[in-house]
DOGUVEX-19816 format. One line per field, with one value per residue (C-alpha): x, y, z; residue in one letter. Coordinates in Angstrom, 1 decimal, m for minus. Each point is the difference from the previous one (the first is absolute). Layout:
<pts>
c1: [X/...]
c2: [Y/...]
c3: [Z/...]
residuo: [A/...]
</pts>
This chain:
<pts>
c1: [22.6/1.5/m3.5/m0.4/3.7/m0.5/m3.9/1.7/3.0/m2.0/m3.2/0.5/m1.9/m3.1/m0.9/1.8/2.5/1.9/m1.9/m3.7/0.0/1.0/m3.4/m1.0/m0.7/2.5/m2.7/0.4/3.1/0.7/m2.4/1.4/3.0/0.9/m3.0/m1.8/2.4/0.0/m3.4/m0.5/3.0/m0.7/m3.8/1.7/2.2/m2.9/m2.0/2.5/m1.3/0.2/0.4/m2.3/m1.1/0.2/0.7/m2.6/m2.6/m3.8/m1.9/m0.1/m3.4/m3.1/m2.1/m2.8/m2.6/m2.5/2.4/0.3/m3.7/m0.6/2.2/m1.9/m3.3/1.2/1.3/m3.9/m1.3/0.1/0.6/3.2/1.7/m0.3/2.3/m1.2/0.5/4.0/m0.4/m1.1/m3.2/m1.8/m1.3/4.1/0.4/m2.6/1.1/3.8/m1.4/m2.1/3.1/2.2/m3.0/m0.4/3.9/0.8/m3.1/0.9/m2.6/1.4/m2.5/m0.1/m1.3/3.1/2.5/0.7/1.6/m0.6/3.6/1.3/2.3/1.8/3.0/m2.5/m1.4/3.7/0.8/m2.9/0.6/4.0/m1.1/m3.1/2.1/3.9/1.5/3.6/2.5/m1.9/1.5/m1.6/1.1/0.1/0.7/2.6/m0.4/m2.8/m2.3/1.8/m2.2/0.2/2.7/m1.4/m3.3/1.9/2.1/m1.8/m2.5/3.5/0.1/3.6/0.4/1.1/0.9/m0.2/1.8/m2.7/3.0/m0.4/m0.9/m3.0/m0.2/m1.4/m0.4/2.0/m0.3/4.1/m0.6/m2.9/2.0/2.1/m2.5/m2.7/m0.3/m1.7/0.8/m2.2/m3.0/m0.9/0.9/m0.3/m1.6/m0.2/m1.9/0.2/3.4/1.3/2.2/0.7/m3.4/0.5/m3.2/0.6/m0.7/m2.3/3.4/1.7/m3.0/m0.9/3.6/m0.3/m3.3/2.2/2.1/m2.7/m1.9/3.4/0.9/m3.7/0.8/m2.6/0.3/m0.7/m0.7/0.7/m2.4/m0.9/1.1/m2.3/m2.1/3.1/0.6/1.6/m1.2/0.7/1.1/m2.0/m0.6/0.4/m1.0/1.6/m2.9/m1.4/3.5/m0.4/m0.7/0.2/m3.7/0.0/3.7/m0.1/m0.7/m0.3/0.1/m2.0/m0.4/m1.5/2.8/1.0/m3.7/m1.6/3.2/m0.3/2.9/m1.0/m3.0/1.3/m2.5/1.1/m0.5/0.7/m1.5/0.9/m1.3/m2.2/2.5/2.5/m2.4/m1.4/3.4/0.5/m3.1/0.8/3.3/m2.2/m1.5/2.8/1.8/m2.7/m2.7/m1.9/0.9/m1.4/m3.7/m1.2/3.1/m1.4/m3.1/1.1/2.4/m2.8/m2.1/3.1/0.5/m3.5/m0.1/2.6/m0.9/m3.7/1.5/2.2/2.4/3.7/2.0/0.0/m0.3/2.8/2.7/1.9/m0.2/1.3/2.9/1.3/0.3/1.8/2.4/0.5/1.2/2.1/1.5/0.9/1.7/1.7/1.1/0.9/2.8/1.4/m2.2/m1.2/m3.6/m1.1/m3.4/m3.0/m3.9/m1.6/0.0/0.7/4.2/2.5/3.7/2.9/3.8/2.5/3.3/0.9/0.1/3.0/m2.2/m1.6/m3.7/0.5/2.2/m1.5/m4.3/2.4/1.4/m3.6/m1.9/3.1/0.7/m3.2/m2.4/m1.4/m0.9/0.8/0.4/3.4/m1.3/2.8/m2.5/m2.3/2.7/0.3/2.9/3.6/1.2/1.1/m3.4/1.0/m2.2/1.4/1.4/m1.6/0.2/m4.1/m2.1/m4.0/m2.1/m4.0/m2.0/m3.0/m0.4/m1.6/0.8/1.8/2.2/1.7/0.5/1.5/2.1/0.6/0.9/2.6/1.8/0.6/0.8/3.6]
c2: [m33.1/3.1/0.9/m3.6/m0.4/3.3/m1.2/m3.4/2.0/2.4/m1.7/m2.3/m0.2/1.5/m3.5/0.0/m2.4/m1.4/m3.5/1.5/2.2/m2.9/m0.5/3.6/0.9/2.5/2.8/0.3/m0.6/3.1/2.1/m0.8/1.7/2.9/1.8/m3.0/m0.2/3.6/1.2/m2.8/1.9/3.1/m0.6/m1.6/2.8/2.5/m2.1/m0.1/0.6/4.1/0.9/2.5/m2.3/2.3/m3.2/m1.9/2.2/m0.5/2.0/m0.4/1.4/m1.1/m0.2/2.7/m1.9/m0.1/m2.2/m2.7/0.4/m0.3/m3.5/m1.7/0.7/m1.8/m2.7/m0.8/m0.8/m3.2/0.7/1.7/m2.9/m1.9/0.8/2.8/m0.1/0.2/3.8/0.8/1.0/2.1/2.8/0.4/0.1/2.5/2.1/m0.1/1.2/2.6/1.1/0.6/1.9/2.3/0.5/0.4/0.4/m3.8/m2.1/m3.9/m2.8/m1.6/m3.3/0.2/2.1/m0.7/m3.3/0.1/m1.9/m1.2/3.0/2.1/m2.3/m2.8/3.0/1.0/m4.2/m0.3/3.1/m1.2/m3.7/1.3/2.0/m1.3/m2.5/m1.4/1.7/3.8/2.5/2.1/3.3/0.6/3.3/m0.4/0.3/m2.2/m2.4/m3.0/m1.7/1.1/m2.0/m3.7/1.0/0.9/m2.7/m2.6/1.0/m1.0/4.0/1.5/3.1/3.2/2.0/4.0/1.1/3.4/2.8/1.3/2.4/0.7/m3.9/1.7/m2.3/1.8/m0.4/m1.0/m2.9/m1.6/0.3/m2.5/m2.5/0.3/m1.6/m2.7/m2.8/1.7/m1.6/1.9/3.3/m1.1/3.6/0.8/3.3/1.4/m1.7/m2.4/0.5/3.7/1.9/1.3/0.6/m0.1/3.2/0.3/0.7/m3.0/m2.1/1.0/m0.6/m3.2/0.0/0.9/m3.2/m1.9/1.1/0.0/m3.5/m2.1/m0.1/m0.7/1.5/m1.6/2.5/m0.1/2.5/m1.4/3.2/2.4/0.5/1.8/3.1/3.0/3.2/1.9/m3.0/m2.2/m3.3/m0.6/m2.9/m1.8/m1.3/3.9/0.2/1.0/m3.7/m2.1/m0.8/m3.4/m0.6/0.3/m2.2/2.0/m1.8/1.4/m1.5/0.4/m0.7/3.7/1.7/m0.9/m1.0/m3.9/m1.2/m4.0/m0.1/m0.7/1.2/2.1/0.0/0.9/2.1/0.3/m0.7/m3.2/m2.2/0.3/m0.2/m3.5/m1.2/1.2/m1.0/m3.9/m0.3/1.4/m3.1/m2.1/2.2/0.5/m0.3/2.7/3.1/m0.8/0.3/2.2/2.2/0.8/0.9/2.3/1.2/0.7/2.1/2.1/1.2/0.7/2.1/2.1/0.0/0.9/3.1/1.1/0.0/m1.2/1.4/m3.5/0.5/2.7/m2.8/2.2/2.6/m1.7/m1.9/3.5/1.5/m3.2/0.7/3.3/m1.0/m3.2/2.6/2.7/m2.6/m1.9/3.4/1.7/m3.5/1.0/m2.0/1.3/m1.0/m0.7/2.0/m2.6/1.0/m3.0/m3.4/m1.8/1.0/2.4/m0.5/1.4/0.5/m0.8/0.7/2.2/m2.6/m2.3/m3.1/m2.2/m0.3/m3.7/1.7/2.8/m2.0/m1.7/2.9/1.6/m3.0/m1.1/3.9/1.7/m2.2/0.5/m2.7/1.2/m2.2/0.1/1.3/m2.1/m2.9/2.1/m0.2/m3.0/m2.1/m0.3/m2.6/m2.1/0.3/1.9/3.1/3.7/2.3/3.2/3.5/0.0/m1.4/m0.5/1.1/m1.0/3.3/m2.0/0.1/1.1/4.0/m1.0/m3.2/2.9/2.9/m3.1/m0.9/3.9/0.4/m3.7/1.7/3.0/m1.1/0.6]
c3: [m10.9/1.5/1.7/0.9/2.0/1.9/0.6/1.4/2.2/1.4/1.2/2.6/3.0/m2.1/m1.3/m3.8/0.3/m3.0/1.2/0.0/m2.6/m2.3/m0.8/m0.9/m3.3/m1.8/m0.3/4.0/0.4/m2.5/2.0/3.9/m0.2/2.1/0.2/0.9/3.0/1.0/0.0/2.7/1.7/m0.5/1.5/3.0/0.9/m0.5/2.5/2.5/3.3/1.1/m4.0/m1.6/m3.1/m3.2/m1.9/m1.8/m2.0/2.7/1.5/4.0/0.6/m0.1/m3.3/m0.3/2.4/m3.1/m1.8/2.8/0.7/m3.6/0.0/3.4/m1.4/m3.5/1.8/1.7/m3.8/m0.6/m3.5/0.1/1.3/m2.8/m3.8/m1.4/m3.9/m1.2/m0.9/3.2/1.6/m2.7/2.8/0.5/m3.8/m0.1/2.6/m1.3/m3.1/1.6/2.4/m3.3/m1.6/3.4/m0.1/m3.8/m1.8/m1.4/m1.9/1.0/m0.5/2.7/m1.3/m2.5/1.3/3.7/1.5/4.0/1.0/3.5/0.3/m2.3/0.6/m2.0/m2.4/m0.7/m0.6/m2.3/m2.0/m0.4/m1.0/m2.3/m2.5/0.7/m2.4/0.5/m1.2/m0.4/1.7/2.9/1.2/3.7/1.7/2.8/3.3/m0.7/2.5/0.3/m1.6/m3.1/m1.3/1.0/m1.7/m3.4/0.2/1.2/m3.1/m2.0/m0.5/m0.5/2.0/m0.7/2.4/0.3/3.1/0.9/1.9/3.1/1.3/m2.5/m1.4/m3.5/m3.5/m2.5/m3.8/m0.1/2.4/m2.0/m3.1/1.4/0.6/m2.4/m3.1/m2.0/2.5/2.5/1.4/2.6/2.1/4.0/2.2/3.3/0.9/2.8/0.0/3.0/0.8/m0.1/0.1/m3.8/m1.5/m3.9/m1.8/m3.1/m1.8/1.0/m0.8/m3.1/m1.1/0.9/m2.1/m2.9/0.3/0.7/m3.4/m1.6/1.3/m0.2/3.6/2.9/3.7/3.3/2.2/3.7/1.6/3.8/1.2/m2.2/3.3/1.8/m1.5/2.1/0.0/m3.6/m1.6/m3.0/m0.9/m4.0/m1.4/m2.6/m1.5/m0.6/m2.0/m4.0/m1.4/3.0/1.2/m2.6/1.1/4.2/2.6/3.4/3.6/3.0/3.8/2.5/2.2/m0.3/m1.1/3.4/1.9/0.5/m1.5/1.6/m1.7/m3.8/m2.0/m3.3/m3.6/m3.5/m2.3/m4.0/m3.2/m0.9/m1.6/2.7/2.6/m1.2/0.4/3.1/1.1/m1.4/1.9/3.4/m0.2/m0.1/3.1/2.7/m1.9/2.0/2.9/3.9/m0.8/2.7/m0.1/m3.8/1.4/2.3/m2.3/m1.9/2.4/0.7/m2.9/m0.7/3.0/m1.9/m3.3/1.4/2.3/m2.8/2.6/m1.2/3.3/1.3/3.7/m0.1/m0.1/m3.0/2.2/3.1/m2.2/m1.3/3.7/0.5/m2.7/1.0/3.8/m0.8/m2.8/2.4/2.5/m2.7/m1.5/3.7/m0.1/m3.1/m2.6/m2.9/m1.1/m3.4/m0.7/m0.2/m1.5/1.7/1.2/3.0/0.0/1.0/m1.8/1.7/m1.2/2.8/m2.7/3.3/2.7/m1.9/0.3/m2.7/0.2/1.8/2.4/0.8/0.5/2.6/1.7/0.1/1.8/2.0/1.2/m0.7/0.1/m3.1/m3.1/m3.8/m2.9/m2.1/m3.4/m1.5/0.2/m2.5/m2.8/m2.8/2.1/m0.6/m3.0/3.4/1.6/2.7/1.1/m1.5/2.0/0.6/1.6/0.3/2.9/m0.1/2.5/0.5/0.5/0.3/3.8/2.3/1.4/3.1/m1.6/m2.2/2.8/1.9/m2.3/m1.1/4.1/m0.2/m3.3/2.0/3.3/1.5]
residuo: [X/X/X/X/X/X/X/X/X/X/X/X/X/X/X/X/X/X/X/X/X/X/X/X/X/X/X/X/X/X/X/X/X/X/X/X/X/X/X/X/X/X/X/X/X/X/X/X/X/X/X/X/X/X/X/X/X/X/X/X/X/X/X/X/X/X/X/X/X/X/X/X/X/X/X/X/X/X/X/X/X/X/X/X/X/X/X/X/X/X/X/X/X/X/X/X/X/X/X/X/X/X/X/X/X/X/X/X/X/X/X/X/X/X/X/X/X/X/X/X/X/X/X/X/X/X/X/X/X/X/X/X/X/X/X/X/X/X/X/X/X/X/X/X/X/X/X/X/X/X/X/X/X/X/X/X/X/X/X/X/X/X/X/X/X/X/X/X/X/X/X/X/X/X/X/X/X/X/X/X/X/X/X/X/X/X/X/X/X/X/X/X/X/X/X/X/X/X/X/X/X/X/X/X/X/X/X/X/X/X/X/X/X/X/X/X/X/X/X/X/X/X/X/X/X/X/X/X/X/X/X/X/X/X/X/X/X/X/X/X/X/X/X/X/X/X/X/X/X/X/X/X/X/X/X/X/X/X/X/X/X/X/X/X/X/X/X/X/X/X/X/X/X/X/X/X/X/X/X/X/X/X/X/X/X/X/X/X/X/X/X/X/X/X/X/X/X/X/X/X/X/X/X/X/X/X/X/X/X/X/X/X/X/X/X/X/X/X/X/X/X/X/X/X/X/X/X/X/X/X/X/X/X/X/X/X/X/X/X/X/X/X/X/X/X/X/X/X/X/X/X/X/X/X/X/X/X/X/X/X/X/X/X/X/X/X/X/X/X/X/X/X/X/X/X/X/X/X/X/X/X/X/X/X/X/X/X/X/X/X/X/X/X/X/X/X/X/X/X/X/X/X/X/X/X/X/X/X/X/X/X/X/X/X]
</pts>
């Protein structure tokens, strides 16, 4: 009710009026409370006119031009522009299979294994509603992407929440003691982590392995970002983790892979029993990813898999430089940056300037023309629904070169 009065007081003008949202069902009413509201805010104020955008988490360059050439030759066969079957084209099953196999030595069967999904939003939905009952509990690493929490609940999941530290955001055996135990149904991963660049360890996963094993508990396993790896840091699976290739479903995308984050094509990958299911709900979501965009999906990752090339076009290389120049300005303001492995993200601690993190994303795009996200919008929300306060902002490193020396040049200006 709380969540539902603050929903009603604080959303006018955006549409959700006491009078049309009478009509809503209670399962979105429950999830269009403050963040709802603010992301819309938030990407508003980083799109303001003048600002250096370091908001939302996309690329601003073009695809490598054998991607897109890739999707306009698919979309001249009159084949792909028809369904292809629910678990997705089987050359993109194949070649998922075959990418996993080039990058981990992994044996998936793809006729069993892989379910091609419109996105790893709908991968992360399917995995979420093919192994959640009501009233199991999940545990959710916090900061967390935002939505994490809908998908567990609206899967009638009960969340537990681990709140990760700053400025390392490490899983430590003491806070999985707390949440672990025989109510569990499943453990809710995101490596590399949005949103703070943390790649888990092989420590920290196989501890989470242990309570897995311990618990009868399955992990859904968040890994768009495995593509984006800086320099000296590792991906670890948690499917590779001692006892956890029967009990893991892992998400991949091509969103992040080849840097076409419109063209909503991903998948899941996991055992054969968890896969049917996921595969059966696919059918009753989308039913089937863009056809051509399969296909080319497809033919880029062969091209990889067949040059035993995984440096994807330099783009970890190019986010890492990124980091490393939005660090020094943020850090040459009086910042402190947390240290990040990967990903598209850069977290920075402005405890120094006096500000919250709402306060100070405003400061920055009104007065340096720069866009950051609150991280307080990562967090599970208040018990009133409002958003936490934080002393972290989120910056997108995913850009091109000269977006972040702008924006390292607007932080430092006089």
């Amino acid at each position: 009710k709380l969540q539902f009065l603050y929903l009603i007081e604080h959303t006018t003008g955006t549409g959700r009026t006491m009078a049309n949202m009478a009509r809503w069902s209670q399962r979105v009413v429950a999830e269009s409370g403050g963040m709802g509201k603010m992301w819309p805010e938030m990407m508003a104020l980083c799109g303001t006119p003048g600002v250096v955008n370091l908001g939302q988490g996309f690329p601003d360059f073009h695809p490598p031009a054998r991607v897109t050439a890739a999707a306009m030759k698919a979309l001249d066969v009159n084949a792909l522009q028809q369904y292809s079957p629910v678990p997705g084209l089987k050359n993109l099953q194949e070649s998922v299979a075959a990418l996993y196999g080039g990058m981990y030595k992994d044996t998936l069967n793809p006729a069993t294994q892989v379910c091609v999904a419109t996105s790893g939003t709908e991968a992360l939905y399917l995995s979420m509603q093919a192994v959640v009952n009501p009233g199991d509990e999940v545990v959710v690493f916090e900061p967390f992407f935002p939505w994490y929490l809908p998908n567990t609940r609206l899967a009638g999941g009960i969340p537990r929440v681990v709140t990760l530290e700053a400025p390392h955001f490490k899983i430590t055996r003491e806070a999985l003691e707390k949440v672990f135990s025989d109510k569990t149904k499943v453990v809710l991963l995101n490596t590399p982590h949005n949103p703070t660049g943390h790649c888990f360890t092989k420590e920290e996963l196989d501890l989470v392995a242990e309570f897995c094993v311990k618990h009868d508990v399955i992990a859904v396993s968040d890994e768009v970002y495995e593509s984006c790896i800086f320099p000296g840091g590792a991906h670890h699976r948690v499917c590779d983790a001692p006892g956890m290739k029967d009990r893991t479903l892992t998400i991949g995308a091509a969103s992040k892979m080849l840097s076409v984050t419109g063209w909503r094509v991903g998948w899941v990958y996991g055992p054969e029993d968890l896969i049917a299911a996921a595969r059966s709900l696919h059918a009753f979501v989308s039913y089937c990813a863009p056809v051509p965009l399969q296909q080319a999906v497809s033919d880029a990752l062969n091209e990889i898999v067949a040059a035993d090339d995984y440096s994807f076009e330099g783009v970890p290389k190019l986010f890492h430089g990124n980091f490393e120049i939005l660090a020094d300005a943020l850090e040459r303001t009086g910042a402190s940056v947390c240290p990040a492995q990967g990903g598209y993200f850069l977290i920075a601690d402005i405890s120094t300037s006096g500000m919250t993190d709402i306060e100070y994303v405003h400061h920055l795009a009104k007065d340096r023309k720069v866009g950051g996200i609150p991280l307080g919008m990562f967090y599970q929300p208040e018990a009133d629904g409002k958003i936490k306060e934080s002393n972290l902002v989120r910056f997108a490193v995913c850009k091109q070169r000269a977006q972040i020396e702008a924006a390292a040049r607007n932080l430092l200006a006089a």
